[in-house]
Structures are given as C-alpha cells and as structure tokens.
C-alpha positions as CSV (number, residue, x, y, z in Angstrom):
1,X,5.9,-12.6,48.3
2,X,5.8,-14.9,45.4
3,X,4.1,-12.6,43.4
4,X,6.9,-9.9,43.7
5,X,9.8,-12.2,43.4
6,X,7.9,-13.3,39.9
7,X,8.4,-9.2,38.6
8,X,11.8,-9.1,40.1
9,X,12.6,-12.2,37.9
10,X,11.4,-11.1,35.2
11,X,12.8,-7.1,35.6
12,X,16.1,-8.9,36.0
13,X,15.2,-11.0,32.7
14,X,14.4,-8.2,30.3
15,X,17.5,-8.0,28.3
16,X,17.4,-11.6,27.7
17,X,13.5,-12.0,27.1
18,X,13.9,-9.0,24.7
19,X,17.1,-10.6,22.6
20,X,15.0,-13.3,22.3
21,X,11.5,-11.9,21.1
22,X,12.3,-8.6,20.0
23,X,13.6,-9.9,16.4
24,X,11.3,-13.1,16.4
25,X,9.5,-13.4,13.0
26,X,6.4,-15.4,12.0
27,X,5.6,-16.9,9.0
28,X,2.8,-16.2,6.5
29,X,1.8,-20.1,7.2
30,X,1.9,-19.8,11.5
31,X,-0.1,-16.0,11.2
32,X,-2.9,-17.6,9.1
33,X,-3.5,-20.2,11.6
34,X,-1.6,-20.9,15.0
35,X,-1.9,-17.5,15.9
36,X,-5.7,-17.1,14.2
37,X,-6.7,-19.9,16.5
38,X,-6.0,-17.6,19.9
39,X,-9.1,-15.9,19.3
40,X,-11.0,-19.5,19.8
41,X,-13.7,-18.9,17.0
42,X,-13.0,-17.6,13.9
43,X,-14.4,-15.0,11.5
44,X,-16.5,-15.1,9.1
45,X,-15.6,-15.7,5.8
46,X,-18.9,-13.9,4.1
47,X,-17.5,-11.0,2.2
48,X,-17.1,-10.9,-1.6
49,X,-14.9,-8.5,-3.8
50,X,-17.6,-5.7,-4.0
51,X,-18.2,-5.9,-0.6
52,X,-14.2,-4.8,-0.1
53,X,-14.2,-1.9,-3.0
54,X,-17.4,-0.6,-0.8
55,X,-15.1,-0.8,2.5
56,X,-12.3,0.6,0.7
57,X,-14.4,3.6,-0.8
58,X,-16.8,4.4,1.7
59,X,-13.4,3.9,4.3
60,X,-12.1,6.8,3.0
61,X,-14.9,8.8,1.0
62,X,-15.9,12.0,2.3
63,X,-14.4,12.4,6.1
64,X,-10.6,13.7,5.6
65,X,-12.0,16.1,2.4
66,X,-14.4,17.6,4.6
67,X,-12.6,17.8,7.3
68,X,-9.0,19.2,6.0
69,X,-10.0,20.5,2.6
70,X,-11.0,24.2,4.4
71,X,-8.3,24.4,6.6
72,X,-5.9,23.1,4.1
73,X,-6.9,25.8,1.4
74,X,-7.4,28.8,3.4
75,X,-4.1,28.5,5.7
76,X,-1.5,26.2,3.4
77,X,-1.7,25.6,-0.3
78,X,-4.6,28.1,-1.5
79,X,-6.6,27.3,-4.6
80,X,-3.4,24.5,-5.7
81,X,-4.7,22.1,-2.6
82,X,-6.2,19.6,-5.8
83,X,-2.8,19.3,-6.3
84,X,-2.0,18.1,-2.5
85,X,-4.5,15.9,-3.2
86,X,-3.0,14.5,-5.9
87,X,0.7,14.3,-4.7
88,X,-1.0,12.5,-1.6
89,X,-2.8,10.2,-3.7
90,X,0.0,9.3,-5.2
91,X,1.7,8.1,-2.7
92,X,-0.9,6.9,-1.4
93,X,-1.3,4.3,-4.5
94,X,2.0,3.4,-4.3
95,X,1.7,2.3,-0.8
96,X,-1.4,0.9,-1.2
97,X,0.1,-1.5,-4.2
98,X,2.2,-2.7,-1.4
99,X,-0.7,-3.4,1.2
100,X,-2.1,-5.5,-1.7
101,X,0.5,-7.6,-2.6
102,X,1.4,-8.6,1.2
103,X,-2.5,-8.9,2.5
104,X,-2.6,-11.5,-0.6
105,X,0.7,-13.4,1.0
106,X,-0.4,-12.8,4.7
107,X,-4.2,-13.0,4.5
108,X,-4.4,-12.1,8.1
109,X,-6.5,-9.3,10.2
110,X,-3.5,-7.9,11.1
111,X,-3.0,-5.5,8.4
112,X,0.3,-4.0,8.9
113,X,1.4,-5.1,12.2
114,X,1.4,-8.8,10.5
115,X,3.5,-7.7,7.7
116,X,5.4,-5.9,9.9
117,X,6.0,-8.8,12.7
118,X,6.6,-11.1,9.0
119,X,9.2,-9.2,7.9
120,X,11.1,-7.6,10.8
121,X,9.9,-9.0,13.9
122,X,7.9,-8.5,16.9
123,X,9.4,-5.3,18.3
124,X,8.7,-3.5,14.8
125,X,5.2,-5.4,14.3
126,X,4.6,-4.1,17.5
127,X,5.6,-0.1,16.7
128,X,3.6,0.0,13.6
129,X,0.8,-1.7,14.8
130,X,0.7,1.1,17.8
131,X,1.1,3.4,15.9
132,X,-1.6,2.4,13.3
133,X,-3.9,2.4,16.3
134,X,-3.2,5.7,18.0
135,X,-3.7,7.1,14.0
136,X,-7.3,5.0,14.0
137,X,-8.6,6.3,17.4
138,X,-7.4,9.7,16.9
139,X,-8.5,10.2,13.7
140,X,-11.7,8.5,14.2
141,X,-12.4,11.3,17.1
142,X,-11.7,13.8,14.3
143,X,-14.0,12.7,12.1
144,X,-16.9,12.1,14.7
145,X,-16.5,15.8,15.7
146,X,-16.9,17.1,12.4
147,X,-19.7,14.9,12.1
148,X,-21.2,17.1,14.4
149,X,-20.2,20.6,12.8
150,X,-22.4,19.3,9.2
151,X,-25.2,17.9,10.8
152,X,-25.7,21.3,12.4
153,X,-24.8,23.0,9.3
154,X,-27.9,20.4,7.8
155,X,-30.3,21.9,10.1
156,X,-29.1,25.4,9.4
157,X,-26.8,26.5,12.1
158,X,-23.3,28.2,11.1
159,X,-21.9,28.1,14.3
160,X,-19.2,25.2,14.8
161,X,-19.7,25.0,18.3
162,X,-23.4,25.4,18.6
163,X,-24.0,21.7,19.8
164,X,-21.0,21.5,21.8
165,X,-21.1,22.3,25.3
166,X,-18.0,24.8,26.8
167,X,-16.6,24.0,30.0
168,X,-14.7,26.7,31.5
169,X,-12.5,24.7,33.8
170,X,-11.1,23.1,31.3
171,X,-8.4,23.9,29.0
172,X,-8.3,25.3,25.6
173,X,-8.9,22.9,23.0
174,X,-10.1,20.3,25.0
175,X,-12.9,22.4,26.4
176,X,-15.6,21.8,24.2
177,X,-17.3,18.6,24.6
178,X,-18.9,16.9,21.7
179,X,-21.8,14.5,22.7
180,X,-23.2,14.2,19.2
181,X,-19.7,12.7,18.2
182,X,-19.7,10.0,21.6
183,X,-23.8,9.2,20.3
184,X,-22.4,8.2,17.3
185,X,-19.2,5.9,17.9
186,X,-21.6,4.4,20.6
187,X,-24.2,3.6,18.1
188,X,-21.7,2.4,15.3
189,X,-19.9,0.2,18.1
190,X,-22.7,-1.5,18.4
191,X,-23.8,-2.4,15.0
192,X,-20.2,-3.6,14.3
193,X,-20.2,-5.8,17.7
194,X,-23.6,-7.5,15.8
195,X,-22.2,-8.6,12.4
196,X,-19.9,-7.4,10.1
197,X,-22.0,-8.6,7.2
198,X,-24.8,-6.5,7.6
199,X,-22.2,-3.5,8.7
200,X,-20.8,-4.2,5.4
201,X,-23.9,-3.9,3.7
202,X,-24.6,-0.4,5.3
203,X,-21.7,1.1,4.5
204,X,-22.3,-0.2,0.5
205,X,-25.8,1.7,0.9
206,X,-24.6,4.6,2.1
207,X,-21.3,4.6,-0.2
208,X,-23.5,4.4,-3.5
209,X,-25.5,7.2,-2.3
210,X,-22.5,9.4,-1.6
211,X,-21.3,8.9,-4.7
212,X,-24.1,10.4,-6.4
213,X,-24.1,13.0,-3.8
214,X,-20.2,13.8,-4.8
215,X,-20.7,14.2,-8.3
216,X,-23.5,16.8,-7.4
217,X,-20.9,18.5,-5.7
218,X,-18.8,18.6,-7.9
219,X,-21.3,19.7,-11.2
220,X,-22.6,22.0,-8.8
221,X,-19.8,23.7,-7.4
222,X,-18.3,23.7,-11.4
223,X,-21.1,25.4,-12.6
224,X,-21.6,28.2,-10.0
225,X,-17.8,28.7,-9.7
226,X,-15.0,31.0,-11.7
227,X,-11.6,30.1,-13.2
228,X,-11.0,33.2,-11.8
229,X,-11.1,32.5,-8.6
230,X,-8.1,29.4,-8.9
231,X,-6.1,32.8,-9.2
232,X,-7.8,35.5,-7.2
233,X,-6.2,37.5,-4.9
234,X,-2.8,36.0,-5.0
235,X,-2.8,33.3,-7.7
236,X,-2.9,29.9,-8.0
237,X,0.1,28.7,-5.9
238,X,0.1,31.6,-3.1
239,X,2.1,29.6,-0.6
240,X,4.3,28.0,-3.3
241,X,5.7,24.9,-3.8
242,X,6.1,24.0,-0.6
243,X,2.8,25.2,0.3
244,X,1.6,22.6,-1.9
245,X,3.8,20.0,-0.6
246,X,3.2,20.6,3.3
247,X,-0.6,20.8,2.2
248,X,-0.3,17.3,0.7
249,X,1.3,15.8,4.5
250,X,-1.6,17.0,5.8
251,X,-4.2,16.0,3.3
252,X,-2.6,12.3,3.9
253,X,-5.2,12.3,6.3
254,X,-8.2,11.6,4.0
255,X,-6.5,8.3,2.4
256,X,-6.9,6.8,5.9
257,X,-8.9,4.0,5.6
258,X,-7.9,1.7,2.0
259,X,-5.3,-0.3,4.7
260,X,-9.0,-1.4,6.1
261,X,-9.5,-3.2,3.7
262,X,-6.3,-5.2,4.0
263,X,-7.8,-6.0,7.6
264,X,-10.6,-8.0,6.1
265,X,-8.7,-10.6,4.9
266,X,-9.9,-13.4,7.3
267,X,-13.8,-12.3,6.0
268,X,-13.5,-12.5,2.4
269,X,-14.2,-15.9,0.3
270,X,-11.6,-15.5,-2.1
271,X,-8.5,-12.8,-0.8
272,X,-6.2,-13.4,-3.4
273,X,-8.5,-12.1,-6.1
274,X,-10.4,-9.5,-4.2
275,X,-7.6,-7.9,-1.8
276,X,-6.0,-6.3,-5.0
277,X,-8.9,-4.6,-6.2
278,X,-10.5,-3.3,-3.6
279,X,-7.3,-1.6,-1.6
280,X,-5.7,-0.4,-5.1
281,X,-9.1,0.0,-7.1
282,X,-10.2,2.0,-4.4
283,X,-7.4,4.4,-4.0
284,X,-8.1,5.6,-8.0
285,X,-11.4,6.0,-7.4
286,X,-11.3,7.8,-4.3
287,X,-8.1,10.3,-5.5
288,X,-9.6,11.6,-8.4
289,X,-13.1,12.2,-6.6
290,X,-10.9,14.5,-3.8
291,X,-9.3,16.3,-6.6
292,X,-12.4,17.5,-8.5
293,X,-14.1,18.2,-5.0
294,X,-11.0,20.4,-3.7
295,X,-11.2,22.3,-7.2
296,X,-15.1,22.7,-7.0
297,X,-14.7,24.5,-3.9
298,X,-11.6,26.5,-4.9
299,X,-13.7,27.8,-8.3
300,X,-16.6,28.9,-6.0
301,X,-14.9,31.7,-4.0
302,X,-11.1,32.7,-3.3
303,X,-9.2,30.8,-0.6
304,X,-8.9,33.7,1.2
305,X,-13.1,33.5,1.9
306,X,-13.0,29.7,2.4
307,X,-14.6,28.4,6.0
308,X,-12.1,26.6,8.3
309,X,-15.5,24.2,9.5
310,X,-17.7,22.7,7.3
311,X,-16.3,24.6,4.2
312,X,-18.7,23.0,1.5
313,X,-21.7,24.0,3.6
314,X,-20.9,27.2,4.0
315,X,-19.8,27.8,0.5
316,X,-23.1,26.9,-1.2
317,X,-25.1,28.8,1.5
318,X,-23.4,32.1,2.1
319,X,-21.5,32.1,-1.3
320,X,-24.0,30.9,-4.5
321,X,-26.7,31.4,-2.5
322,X,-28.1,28.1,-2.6
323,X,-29.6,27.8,1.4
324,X,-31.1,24.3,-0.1
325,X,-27.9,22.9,-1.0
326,X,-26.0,23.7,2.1
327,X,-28.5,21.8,3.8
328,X,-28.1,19.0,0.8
329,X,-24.4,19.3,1.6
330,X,-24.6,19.2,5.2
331,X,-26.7,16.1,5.2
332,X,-24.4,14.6,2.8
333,X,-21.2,14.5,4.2
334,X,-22.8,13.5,7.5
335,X,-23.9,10.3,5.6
336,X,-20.0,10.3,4.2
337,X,-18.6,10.4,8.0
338,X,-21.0,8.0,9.3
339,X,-19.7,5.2,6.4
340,X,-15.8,6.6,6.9
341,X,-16.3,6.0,10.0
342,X,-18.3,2.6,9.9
343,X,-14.9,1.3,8.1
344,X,-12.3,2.9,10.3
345,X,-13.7,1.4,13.4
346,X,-13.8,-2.0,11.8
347,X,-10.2,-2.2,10.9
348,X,-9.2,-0.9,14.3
349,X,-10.8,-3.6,16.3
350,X,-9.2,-6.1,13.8
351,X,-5.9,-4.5,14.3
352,X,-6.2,-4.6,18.5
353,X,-7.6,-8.1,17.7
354,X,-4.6,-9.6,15.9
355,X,-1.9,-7.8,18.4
356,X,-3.7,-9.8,21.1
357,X,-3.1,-12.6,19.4
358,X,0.2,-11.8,19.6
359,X,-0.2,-11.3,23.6
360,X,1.4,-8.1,23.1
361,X,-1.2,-6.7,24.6
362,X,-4.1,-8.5,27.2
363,X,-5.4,-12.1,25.3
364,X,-9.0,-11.2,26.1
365,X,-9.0,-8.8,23.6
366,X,-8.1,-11.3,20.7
367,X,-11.1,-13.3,21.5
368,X,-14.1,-13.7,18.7
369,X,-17.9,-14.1,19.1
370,X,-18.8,-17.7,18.6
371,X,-22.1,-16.0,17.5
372,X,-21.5,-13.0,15.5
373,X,-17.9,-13.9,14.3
374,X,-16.3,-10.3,15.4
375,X,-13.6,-9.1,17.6
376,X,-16.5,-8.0,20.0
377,X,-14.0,-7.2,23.2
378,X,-11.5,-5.2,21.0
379,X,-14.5,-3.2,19.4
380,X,-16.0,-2.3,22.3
381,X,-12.9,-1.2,24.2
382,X,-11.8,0.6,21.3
383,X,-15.1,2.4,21.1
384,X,-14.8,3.4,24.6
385,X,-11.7,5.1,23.9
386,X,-12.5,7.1,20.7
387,X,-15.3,8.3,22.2
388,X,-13.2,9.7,25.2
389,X,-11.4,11.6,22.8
390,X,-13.7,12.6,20.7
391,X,-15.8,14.2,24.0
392,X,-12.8,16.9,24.7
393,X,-10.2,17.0,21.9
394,X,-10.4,19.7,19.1
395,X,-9.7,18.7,15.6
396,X,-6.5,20.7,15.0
397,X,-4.8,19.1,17.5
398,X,-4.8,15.5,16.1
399,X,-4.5,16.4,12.4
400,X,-0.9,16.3,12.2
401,X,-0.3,13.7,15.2
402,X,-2.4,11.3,12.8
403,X,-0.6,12.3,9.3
404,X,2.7,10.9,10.9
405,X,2.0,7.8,12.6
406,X,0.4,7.0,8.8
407,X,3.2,7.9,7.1
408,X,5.6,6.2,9.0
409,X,3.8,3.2,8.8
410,X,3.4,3.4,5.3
411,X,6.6,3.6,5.2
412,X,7.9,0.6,7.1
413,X,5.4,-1.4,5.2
414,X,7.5,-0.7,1.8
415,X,10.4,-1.2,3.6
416,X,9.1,-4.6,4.9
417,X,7.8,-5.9,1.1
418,X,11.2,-4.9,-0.4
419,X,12.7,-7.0,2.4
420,X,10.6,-10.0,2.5
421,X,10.5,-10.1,-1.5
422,X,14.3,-10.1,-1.9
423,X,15.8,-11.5,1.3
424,X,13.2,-13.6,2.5
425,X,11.5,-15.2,-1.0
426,X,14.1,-14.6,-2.9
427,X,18.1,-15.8,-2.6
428,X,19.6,-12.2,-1.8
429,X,21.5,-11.8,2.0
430,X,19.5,-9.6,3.9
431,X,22.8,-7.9,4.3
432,X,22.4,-6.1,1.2
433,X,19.0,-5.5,1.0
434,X,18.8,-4.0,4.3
435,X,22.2,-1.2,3.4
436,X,19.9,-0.6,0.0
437,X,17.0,0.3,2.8
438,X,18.9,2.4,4.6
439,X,20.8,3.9,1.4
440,X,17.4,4.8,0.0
441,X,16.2,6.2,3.3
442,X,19.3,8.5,3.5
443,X,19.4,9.5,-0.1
444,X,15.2,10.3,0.8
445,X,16.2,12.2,3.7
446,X,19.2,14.3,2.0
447,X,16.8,15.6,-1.0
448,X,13.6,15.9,1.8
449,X,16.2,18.2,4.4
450,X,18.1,19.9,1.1
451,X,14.9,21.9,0.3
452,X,14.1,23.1,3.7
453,X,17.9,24.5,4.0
454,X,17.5,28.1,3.5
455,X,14.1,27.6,1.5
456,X,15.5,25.9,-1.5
457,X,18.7,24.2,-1.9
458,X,19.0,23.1,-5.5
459,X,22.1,21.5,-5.6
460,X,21.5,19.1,-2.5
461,X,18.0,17.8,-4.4
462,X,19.2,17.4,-7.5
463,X,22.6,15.4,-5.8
464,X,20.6,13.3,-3.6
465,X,16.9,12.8,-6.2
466,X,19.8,11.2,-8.7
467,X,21.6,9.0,-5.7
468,X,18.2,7.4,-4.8
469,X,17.7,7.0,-8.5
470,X,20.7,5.7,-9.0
471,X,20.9,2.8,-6.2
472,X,17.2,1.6,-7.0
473,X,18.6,0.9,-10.5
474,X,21.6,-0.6,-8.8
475,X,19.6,-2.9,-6.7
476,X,17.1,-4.0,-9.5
477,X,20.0,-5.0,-12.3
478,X,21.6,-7.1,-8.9
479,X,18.5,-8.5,-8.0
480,X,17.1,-9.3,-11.4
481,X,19.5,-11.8,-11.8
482,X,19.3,-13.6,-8.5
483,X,15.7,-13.3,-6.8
484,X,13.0,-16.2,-7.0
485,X,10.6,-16.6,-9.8
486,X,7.5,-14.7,-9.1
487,X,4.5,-17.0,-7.8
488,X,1.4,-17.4,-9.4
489,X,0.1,-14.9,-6.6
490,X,-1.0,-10.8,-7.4
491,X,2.5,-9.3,-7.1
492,X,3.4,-5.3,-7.5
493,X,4.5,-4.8,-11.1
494,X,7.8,-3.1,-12.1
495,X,9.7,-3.9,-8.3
496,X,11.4,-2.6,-6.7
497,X,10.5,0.9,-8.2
498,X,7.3,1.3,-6.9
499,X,8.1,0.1,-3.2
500,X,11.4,2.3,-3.3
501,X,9.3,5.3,-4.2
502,X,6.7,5.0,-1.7
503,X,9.4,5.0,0.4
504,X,11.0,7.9,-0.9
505,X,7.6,10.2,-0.4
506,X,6.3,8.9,2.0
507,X,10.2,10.1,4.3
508,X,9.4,13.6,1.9
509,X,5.8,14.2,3.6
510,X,6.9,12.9,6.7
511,X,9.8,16.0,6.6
512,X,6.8,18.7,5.4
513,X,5.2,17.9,9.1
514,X,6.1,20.6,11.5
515,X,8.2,20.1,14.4
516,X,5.6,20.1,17.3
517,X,4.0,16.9,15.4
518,X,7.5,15.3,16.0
519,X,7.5,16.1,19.6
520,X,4.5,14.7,19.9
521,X,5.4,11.6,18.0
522,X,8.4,11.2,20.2
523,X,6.3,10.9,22.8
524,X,3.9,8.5,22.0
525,X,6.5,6.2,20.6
526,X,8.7,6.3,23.8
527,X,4.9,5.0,25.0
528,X,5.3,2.3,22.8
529,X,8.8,1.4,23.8
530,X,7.8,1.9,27.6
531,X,5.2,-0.5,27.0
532,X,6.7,-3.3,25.1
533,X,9.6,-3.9,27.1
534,X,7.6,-3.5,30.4
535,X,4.9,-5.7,29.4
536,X,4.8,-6.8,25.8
537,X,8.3,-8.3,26.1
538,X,7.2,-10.5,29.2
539,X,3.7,-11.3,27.6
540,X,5.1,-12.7,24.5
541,X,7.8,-14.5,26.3
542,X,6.1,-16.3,28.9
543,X,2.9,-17.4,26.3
544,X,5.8,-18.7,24.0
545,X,7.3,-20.6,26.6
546,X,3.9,-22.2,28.3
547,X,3.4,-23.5,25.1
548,X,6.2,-24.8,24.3
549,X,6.4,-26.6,27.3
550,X,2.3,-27.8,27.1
551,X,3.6,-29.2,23.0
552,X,6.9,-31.2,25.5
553,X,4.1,-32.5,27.6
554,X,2.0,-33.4,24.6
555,X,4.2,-35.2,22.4
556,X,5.4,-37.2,25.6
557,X,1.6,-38.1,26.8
558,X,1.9,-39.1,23.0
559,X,4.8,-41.4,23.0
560,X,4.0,-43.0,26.2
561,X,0.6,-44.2,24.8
C-alpha cells in the first residue's frame, strides 16, 4: 500500500515536478564533474588528436555511401547524387563547426544531449539525446545488414538475401533475418566493453587501409567509366533540382558518425586542441572522398543500370568486368562497416551513459568499469538492442526514420550555440535571441514550404531566402556591439553566420523528407514525451532532491563537529 500511495503522489505531482526540472539547466563546470562522478569511476583519458580524426574518419567512412549511394542514384537524384553529397556535406560542416566549438566548452560524453541540457534544459537535453539514440541504434542495424549483403558479394554471391534466412510468418520487411549482422554487433560489443584504447587503435588500422582502398575506387571506377554516362539516358539532373535536394536528406545518413567524436571528450589528453580537428577535419576529408566515390560509380554505367544492394560490387563485376575487383570491393567496404560501425557503437553507449547520469533514464546504466574505464552496462544493453533490430528490420525502412532524428538534432544544437554564445556568455536577453531563433526558423520554413507549393514557387523563396538574410545581419550588427569578448578557447569563426545557416538547411532537408518519415517521427517523439514525464520527470526529481537533502545533512554533521 505504501508503494502505491508513493505513484499516486507523485502522478498527482507531475505538473509541479515538471515546472521545476523540465527547464533546469546545468553548467559546463557541474556536467564536467558533479554529474561525471555518477558513474563512480571515470574514463580514461588515453586518446590523442590522431586517435579522434581516426574515430571521426573511420565513424563515418564507407557505411552510409555504400549503403544509400545505389538506391539514392537509381530512384532520386540520377548521375547528380555527388551533388547530394556535397549539399549534405555542407551542411554537415557547418553543423559540425558547432559540435566543435561546444565539445571544447562542455568536454563531456554527452555529446549533444549535454549541449542540449546546457543550453535549454533537461526536457530538450532529453528529446535530442533520444532522439540521437533511436538515430544510432537504427542506423547501426542498417549498416550491420549491409554488412552482410558485401561480404556475400566478397565471396561471390549476387543475391542480397542469400545469407538471410526468410520466415514466412512474418511480415514483409521484417521477414528476413540477418544473423551475420547480430554476429557482428555481438563481437564489436565485446571488444568495445574491453578497452576503448585498443578499439581505438582498430578502427585507425582498418581506417588507413580503407583509405587506400577508396582511392582504388575511385582511380578505378574513373578509368573504366564514361562522361557519357553522367548524361545517359536522361541527363545529368533527371529528377531535377529537387531530386538533387531530397537525394541530399537522404544521403545525410552517411555523415552519421563526426558527432562521435564530440563523445570522446572525457578520453582525450588535451580536448581543447584535438576536439576541433578531428570532428571539423574529418568532415572535409570524408565529404570530398563521398563525392568522387558517388561520381566513380555514376561514370561506370547509367543510373538507370545501377544495383539497389551492394552497388559498387556489382558494378565492377557485372559492368567492367572485373570479377576480381568486385570481390576487392566486397571485402573492402566490409572492412569500412565494420570500423563505421566500431565508432557508431562507441558514441552510443557514451550517449546512454551520460543521460544516466542524468537519471533520466535507470543509474546503472551510467556506471563505468573500474577496470576497463568504459560505459560497460550501457554498451552491452545497447548492443542487445541493435542487434534485435538488425535481426528483422530491412534497410529501407529506417533510412529516412534516421535522416530526421539527425537533422533535427543538428538542428537544435545550432540553435543551442547561438543561444548559449549570446544570451548565456554574452550580455544579450535571451528574449531577443530566442524571437531571432524562431524568426530564422520561420523565414527557413517559408523558403523550405515555398518550393514544394505547386513545384516551384519563386516568389515565396526569393521573399523568405532574403528575410533570413536579412535578420542574421540584423542580429550580428546588434550583437556585435554588446556580446562578451571571445575566450582564448577554439570558437566558430564569422558567428552567427555559420550557426544561422546550419540552421537554415538543416529545417530545408528536414522539409525534402517525405511525409511517412514524419509520421513516424511523431511517433517516436510522443515516446519520448510519454517517457519523460512518466518516468524521467520523477527520476530527475527525486535524485535532485535526496541530494539535496544528504548535502543539509552533511553540512550540519559539519557544523556540529
């Protein structure tokens, strides 16, 4: 009976436990070490700078482009999908100068739900950092299955689902299960529960070898490819503009993985100098490798003849000819997945880690290996649940699901480093900053909505493209007079432009998506919402308050001796 009167209490206390946590913020000085010391032992500071450019690289070199690349070419931008690249690559360096400048002010595991929780508050810290996960697992299952489709493409098999077994009670989509893809995140689970030193050291193995291996690919595909197949049969842009621009939403999906990085903070000797260069260093490096590779394969036969699964594969075997270096391929990017995926499942346990710090989630999933120094619970359950996914759930059906939980969080974080420069470092009221967020995001959304009205709607960019223009420039001569002198820390160059326009394409890409992806996003964030006020709410509260009252207790043990 106690028990239940204990929920009734609190049921009847939710709107008053959530005015008073669900706009609680932290400071970058608490994250770094009241909260760090929940997880009782703390990580391992044995990483150096190179060490982070070889997470950031290998994080996000070779899964998403051979994964989405195919499908992307054949079905939405045609021989122009270098050029999705590229838009995506863009924006994904402009968010990523944003990751880099707040991981170097909040040196925390907690990637963006730290920033987030800095900036805004729990409830929002919260949303991004769930959603940041669901994007991890999911797109980790995505990239374990493909996994499978180019290891059997290595040993010569062109069927995709020739090492899958098919279930017939099941239903479509989730009917083919994948235990090739559970073997793996099994295996990888348990290298990263050992040390993240050594895991580190894999990955830069693996990456330097793939690099080679993408420059073969690239010379390769060059030199037995046409120019005239960029235009053949119908040209270069056959789906248009907008073809281009929905290809480069979906694309998004291979820069998962530089915010890794960002999640290594607590692990690297010196963060202020290294966290720069390896998320932003990375993101050049990896963006201009995707848009040679896209054009490689576009040059070696029409879009129209492109494979949906393992396209690269099959283009050097059934296309030039070469049965060798379909096999070389195959192997290859199975080497690139296994390194992508190394890095993913790092940051995702260090992302659960951090939120269970939070006690937004159960504490026993904050807690560290005295040993190994890593998140050992969180990686494991993680682990468990990617390979659950990854056992039924076709690729097609996450791909969009995961480009939107990305983009939106991407977009909150240049949100949150706009806000925290100008309202919380610098002497602006957050009153103004927050209508020149919400201007922006408006102006964003008018130009983003104007071009799907009736195809094109010329007018309504060019009105709204000048009013987002025009209040940055607003916003920057007002704040250039009164925000705080920059510190001695890495800071983004040029602000606010490069945070207002990370916000501006990220809404754009976000708008490309199509509507079942927002469905589906509605969902999962009402989950979050459910979840939080049922639970995380409660959690937060009631750790917040038993420690208050142990510090009262304390202090007066204190005063009385």
């Amino acid at each position: 009976m106690a028990a239940l009167r204990d929920v009734l209490l609190s049921i009847a206390q939710t709107p008053h436990r959530l005015r008073r946590r669900a706009l609680v913020t932290w400071t970058p000085a608490q994250e770094t070490s009241e909260v760090r010391d929940r997880s009782g032992a703390r990580m391992k500071r044995r990483l150096e700078w190179y060490d982070l450019v070889g997470l950031g690289v290998g994080g996000m070199l070779g899964a998403g482009v051979f994964v989405t690349t195919g499908r992307v070419a054949r079905d939405t931008a045609g021989p122009a999908v270098f050029a999705s690249y590229f838009v995506a690559g863009v924006s994904a360096l402009l968010s990523s100068f944003c990751y880099a400048e707040f991981s170097v002010r909040v040196p925390a595991a907690g990637g963006a739900f730290s920033y987030l929780r800095v900036a805004f508050g729990e409830l929002v810290g919260f949303f991004g950092g769930a959603n940041i996960l669901m994007e991890y697992v999911l797109s980790n299952a995505a990239v374990a299955r493909s996994f499978t489709d180019y290891l059997a493409s290595t040993c010569g098999i062109t069927e995709p689902d020739a090492w899958r077994i098919q279930v017939d009670g099941l239903a479509k989509g989730y009917n083919a299960l994948d235990f090739p893809a559970v073997a793996l995140i099994l295996v990888l689970t348990l290298c990263l529960c050992y040390s993240t030193k050594e895991s580190s050291t894999v990955n830069m193995v693996i990456t330097v070898f793939h690099l080679l291996f993408f420059v073969f690919i690239i010379l390769a595909g060059l030199w037995n490819g046409s120019p005239r197949n960029l235009v053949r049969p119908h040209g270069l842009a056959p789906y248009g503009v907008r073809g281009v621009l929905d290809g480069a939403a979906i694309v998004y999906f291979s820069y998962i993985g530089y915010d890794s990085a960002s999640t290594m903070a607590e692990e690297i000797r010196d963060p202020a100098r290294a966290l720069p260069v390896g998320i932003a260093g990375s993101v050049l490096v990896v963006s201009a490798l995707y848009c040679l590779m896209s054009l490689a394969l576009c040059t070696m036969l029409p879009y129209t003849q492109i494979a949906e699964s393992a396209a690269f594969s099959a283009a050097f075997r059934e296309k030039v000819g070469w049965e060798w270096a379909g096999s070389v391929v195959g192997a290859g990017a199975s080497l690139g997945i296994v390194a992508s995926l190394l890095v993913a499942m790092m940051g995702q346990a260090r992302y659960l880690c951090v939120i269970a710090r939070a006690r937004l989630v159960p504490a026993w999933l904050a807690k560290v290996h005295p040993s190994t120094g890593t998140p050992m619970n969180a990686t494991i359950f993680l682990g468990l649940c990617t390979a659950s996914i990854a056992l039924f759930t076709e690729l097609q059906i996450v791909f969009e699901m995961i480009s939107i939980g990305t983009l939106l969080v991407f977009y909150l974080v240049a949100n949150a480093l706009i806000y925290h420069r100008y309202a919380e470092l610098g002497s602006n009221r957050s009153l103004h900053v927050l209508l020149f967020l919400l201007l922006l995001t408006l102006s964003s959304l008018g130009f983003s909505l104007s071009r799907r009205i009736q195809g094109q709607c010329q007018w309504g960019m060019a009105l709204f493209g000048t009013i987002s223009i025009a209040i940055t420039a607003i916003f920057h001569c007002r704040i250039r007079r009164e925000v705080a002198e920059p510190s001695s820390e890495w800071t983004v160059p040029l602000m606010p432009w490069p945070a207002a326009a990370s916000v501006f394409l990220n809404v754009f890409l976000m708008t490309t998506l199509k509507v079942m992806s927002f469905q589906r996003f509605g969902l999962w964030s009402l989950v979050i919402i459910i979840f939080y006020v049922c639970y995380g709410v409660h959690s937060t509260y009631t750790a917040e308050e038993n420690e208050a009252v142990n510090a009262m207790i304390h202090h007066a043990n204190m005063d009385m001796s």
